[in-house]
C-alpha positions in Angstrom: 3.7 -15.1 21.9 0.0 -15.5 21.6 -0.2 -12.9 25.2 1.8 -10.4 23.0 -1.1 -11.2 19.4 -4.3 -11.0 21.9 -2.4 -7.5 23.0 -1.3 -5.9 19.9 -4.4 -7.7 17.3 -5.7 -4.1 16.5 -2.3 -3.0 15.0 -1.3 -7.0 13.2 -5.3 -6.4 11.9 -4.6 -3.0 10.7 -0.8 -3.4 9.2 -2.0 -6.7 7.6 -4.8 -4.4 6.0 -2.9 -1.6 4.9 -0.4 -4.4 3.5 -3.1 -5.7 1.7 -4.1 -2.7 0.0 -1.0 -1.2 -0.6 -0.1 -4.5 -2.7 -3.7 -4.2 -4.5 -2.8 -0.4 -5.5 0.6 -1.4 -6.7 -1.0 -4.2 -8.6 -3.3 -1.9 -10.4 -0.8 0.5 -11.1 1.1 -2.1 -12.8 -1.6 -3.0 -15.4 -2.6 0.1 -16.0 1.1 1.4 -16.6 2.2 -1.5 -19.0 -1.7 -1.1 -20.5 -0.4 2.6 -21.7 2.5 1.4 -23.2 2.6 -0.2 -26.9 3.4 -4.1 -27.7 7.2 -4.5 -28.0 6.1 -7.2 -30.3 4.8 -4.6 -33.2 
């Protein structure tokens, strides 16, 4: 197992990236979509 990390780091390093802001993007879009909408409270 660790042969097959030392081979393929560049691609875990770079999926583990993209993961990472992929989730960050959809986290933003989240706020800023419930942000644009009114309180259901009101």
């Amino acid at each position: 197992m660790s042969e097959w990390i030392g081979d393929n780091i560049g691609i875990i390093e770079m999926a583990f990236t993209g993961a990472v802001v992929l989730g960050l993007c959809a986290w933003q879009y989240w706020q800023v979509r419930d942000a644009g909408k009114p309180p259901k409270d009101e």
